[in-house]
N, C-alpha and C positions, 0 to 999 in steps of 0.2 A: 766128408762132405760130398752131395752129392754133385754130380757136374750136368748140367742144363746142354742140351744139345740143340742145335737148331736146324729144323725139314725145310729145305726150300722149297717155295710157293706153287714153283712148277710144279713139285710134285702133286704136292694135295690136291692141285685143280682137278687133273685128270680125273682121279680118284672120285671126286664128287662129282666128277661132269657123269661118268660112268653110272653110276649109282642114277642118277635123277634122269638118265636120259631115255628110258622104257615111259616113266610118267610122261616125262615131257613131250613123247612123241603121242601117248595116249592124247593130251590135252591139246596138240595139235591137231588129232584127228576130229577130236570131236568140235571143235572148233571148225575146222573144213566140212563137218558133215551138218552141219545145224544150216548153210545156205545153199549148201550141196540138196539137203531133205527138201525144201522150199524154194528150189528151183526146178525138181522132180514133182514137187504138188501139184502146183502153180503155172509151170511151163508146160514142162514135158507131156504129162499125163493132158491137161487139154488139147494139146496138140498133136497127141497121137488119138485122139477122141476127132479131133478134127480130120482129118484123115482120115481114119475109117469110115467117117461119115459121110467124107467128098465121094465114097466108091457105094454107098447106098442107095437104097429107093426111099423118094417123098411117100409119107402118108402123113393126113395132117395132122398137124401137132407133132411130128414123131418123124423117126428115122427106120425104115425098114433095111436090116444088114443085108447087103449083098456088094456083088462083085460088078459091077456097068460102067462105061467110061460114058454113058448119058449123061452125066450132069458136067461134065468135060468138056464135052462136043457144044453142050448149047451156051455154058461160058467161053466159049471160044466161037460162037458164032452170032450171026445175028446183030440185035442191038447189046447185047453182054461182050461180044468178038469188039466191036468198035469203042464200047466201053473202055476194055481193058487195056488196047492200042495207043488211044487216046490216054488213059493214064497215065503209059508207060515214056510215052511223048511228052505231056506235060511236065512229070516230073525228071525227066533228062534237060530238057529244055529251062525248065525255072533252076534246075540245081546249077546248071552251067552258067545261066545269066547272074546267081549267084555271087559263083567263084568268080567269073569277068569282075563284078562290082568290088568284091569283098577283098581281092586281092590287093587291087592297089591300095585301098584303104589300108589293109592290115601293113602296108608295106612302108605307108606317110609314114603311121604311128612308130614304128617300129624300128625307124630312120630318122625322125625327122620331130619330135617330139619328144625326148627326154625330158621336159619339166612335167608337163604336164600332159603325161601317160598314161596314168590313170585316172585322172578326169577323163579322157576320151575316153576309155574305156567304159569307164562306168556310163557316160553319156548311150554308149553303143547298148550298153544290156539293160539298162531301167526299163526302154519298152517293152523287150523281150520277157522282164519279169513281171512286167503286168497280164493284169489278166488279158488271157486269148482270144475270147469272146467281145470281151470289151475293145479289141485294138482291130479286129474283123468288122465291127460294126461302126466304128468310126469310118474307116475306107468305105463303108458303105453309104454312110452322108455325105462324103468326101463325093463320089462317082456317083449321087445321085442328082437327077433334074433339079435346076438353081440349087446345087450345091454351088460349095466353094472352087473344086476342080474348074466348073463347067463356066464361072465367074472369071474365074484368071484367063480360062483361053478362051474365051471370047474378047477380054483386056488386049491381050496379048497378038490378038486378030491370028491364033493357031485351030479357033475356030469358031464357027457358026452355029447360034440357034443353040435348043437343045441337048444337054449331052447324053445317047443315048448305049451306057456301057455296061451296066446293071445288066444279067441276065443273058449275060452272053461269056461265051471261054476266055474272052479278052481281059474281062475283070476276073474270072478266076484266077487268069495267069498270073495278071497284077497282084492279087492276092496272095499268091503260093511268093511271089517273090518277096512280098512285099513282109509278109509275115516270119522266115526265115531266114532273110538276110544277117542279121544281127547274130546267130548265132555260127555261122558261116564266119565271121570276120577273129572270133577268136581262136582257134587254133592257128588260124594264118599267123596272126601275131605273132603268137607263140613260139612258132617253131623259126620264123622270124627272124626273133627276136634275139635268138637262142643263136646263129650263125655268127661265127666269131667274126671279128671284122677285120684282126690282121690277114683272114684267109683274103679277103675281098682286097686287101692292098696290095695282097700279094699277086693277085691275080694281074691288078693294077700295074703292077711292077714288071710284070713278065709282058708288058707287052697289050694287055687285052684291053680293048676299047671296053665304057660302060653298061653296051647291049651286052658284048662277048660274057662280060663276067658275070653280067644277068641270067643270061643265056646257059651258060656252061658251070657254076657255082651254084649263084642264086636258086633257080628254078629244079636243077637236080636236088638239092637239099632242103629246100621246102615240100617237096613229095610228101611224108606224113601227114604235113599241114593242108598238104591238095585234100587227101583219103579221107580224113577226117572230117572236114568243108563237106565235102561229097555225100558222106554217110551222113552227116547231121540234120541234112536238107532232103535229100531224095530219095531215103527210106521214109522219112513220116509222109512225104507228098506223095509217094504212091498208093499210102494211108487213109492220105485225109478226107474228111466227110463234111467238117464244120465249114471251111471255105465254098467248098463248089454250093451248099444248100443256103448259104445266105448271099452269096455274089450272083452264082451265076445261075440259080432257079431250074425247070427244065431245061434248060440250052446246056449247062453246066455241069452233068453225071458225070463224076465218076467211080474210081471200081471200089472205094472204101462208101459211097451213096447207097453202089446197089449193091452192094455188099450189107447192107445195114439194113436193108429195106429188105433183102432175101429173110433174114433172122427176125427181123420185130414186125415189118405188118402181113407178108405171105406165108411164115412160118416153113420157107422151104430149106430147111437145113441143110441137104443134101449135095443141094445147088450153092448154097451162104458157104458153106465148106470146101465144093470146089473152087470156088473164088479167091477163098481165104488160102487154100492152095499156091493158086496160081502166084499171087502177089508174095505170098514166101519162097517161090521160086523165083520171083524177079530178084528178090531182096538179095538171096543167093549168088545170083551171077553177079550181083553189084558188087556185095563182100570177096567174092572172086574176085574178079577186077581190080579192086584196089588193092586186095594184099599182090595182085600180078605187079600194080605198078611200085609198090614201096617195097618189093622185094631186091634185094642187093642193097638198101639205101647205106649198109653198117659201111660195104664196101667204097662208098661214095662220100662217107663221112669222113674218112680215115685220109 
């Protein structure tokens, strides 16, 4: 008779992990190289087209290759200089009254709201997921003469006559804030959300009043939640084109306007290129920045 012997399981695994694992790494690869290829399409290559073209000479219709920091010098001077100042201002300024706003909120929900969490939330993003054209021009009847704005603070004796807000940076700003806020309020949540609470008793325990623990707990360990807020909101405003062109008219440019307007009605590439430059250098020092501030955060977790 014969006798049956039995291979422990360990063994065989290896054995077949061995074998499949040149495939498995090929199907890896091509798997990483399929958004790897179309981000190299897509991204990269126009953006090194971009570039080259911020160091050239206008001719119309066209790009003549050369080497000149001209088109540098007049986006950075002038009415393009005050432009781009004024961008870089607006969107520091609305991303930050943002975070003011969106924090405490993300902070109610996150504490203070356990039944109904998700209702808030959802309440927070339905606007944000309608259309963006459509939620720009409501604040546009909103802020315009006998609109409803201009109804309430005259009720309210906050003011007089007329309201005249249309067409000036003031309702841009409104705008930029008005329009980003919502998505600003969920990472805050999130990471929130996410902070254990026995840590926060304990902090309790040791002694620390409710700023203390806010102070030195809370607010160090919501950092990703800051980054992200920040990045969500003050990379597309120093983008944006559709608010300043329906809010705030000429009083209202800026550097994604005349950045729009260099490439579709003056055809100055050259110039549209250095701009589109500059504002991926701003983007730069922002993405700096915030990995400066959520750097150590593992250390801060622990």
């Amino acid at each position: 008779m014969s006798t049956l012997t039995s291979v422990p399981l360990d063994v065989i695994k290896p054995a077949r992990g061995r074998l499949g694992a040149p495939s498995a790494r090929l199907v890896d690869h091509l798997l990483a190289g399929i958004p790897t290829l179309w981000l190299a399409l897509f991204f990269l290559a126009p953006l090194g087209f971009t570039v080259v073209f911020s160091f050239g000479r206008n001719i119309f219709g066209g790009v003549e290759l050369a080497f000149t920091l001209d088109n540098y010098r007049t986006a950075l001077s002038g009415f393009y200089g005050a432009t781009f100042i004024r961008t870089i201002i607006f969107a520091a300024s609305a991303s930050a009254l943002c975070l003011a706003v969106a924090y405490p909120v993300a902070y109610f929900i996150a504490r203070h709201t356990s039944r109904h969490r998700v209702l808030a939330i959802v309440l927070i993003l339905i606007p944000y997921f309608s259309s963006f054209l459509i939620r720009v021009m409501s604040l546009h009847m909103l802020m315009s003469r006998d609109g409803f704005a201009e109804a309430v603070l005259n009720v309210l004796n906050l003011h007089s006559g007329p309201l005249d807000v249309l067409d000036t940076q003031t309702a841009v700003f409104i705008g930029m804030v008005y329009a980003y806020l919502p998505i600003a309020i969920v990472p805050l949540y999130v990471v929130l959300d996410r902070i254990p609470r026995p840590l926060l008793e304990a902090s309790r325990d040791l002694g620390a009043s409710r700023l203390e623990t806010f102070l030195f707990v809370t607010l160090p360990m919501s950092r990703p939640g800051i980054a992200t807020a920040v990045l969500l909101t003050a990379v597309p405003m120093l983008g944006e084109m559709v608010i300043p062109k329906l809010l705030g008219g000429s009083r209202g440019v800026l550097m994604g306007q005349a950045l729009s307007s260099q490439y579709l009605q003056s055809q100055n590439y050259p110039l549209g290129s250095a701009m589109a430059v500059l504002i991926l250098l701003a983007i730069a020092v922002i993405v700096a920045g915030l990995a400066r501030l959520t750097k150590g955060f593992a250390e801060v977790g622990q």
